[in-house]
C-alpha positions as CSV (number, residue, x, y, z in Angstrom):
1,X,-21.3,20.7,-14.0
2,X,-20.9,18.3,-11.0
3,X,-17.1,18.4,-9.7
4,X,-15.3,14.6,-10.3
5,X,-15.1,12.8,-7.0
6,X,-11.0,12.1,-5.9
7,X,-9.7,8.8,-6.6
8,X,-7.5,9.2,-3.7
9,X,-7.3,6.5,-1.3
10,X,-8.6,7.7,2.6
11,X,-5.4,8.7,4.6
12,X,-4.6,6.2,7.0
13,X,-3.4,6.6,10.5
14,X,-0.3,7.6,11.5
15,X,-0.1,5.2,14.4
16,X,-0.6,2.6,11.5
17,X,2.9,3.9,9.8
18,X,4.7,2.4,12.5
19,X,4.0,-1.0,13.1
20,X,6.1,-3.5,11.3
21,X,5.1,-4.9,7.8
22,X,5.8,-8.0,6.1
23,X,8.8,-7.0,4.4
24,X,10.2,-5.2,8.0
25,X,9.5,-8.5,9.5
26,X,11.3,-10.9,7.1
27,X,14.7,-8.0,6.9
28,X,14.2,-8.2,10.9
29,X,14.5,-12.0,10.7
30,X,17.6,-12.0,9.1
31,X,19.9,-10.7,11.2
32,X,21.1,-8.2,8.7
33,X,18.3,-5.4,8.9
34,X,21.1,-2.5,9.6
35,X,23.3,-3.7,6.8
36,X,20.1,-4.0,4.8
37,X,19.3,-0.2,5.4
38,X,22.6,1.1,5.5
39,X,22.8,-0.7,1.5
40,X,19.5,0.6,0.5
41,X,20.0,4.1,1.9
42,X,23.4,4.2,-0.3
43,X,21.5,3.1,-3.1
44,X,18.8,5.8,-2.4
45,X,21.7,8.8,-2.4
46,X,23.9,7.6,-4.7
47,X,21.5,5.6,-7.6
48,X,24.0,3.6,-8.7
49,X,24.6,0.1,-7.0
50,X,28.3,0.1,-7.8
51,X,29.0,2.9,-5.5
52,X,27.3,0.8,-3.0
53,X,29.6,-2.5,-3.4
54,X,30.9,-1.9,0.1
55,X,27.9,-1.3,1.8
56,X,26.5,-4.8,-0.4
57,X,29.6,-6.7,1.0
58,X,28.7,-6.3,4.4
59,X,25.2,-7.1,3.6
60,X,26.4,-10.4,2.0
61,X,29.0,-11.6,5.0
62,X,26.0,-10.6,7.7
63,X,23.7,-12.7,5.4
64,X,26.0,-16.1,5.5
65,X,27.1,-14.9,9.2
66,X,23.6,-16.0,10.1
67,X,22.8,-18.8,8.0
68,X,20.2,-17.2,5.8
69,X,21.3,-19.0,2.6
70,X,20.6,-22.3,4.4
71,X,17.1,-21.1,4.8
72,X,16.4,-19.4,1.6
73,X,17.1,-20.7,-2.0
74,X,19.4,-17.9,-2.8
75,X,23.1,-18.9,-4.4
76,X,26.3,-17.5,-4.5
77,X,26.5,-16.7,-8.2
């Protein structure tokens, strides 16, 4: 009985890990990336977004600080 070939994708280059992606490069544009992790990595530990609302304030005030809801469509709800 022949053995089932892997579906697995090849493994990719490690050198490839670090270069910027489009999501890296639109956070980086921002202004905010820092405040971005630092919310995201408190989300990560803590899984619960209301034990974050500090780290998502600082987020928010970096955000208008440099003028990224002039060049987005996002709203103060």
């Amino acid at each position: 009985m022949p053995q089932e070939e892997s579906k697995m994708p090849p493994p990719t280059d490690a050198a490839d890990d670090d270069e910027p992606d489009e999501w890296d490069k639109r956070i980086f544009s921002t202004g905010c990336a820092d405040e971005n992790a630092r919310m995201t990595d408190c989300y990560f530990e803590k899984k619960d977004w209301r034990a974050c609302a500090a780290e998502m304030e600082q987020f928010k005030q970096c955000w208008k600080r440099h003028g990224n809801d002039e060049r987005t469509s996002s709203k103060d709800a």
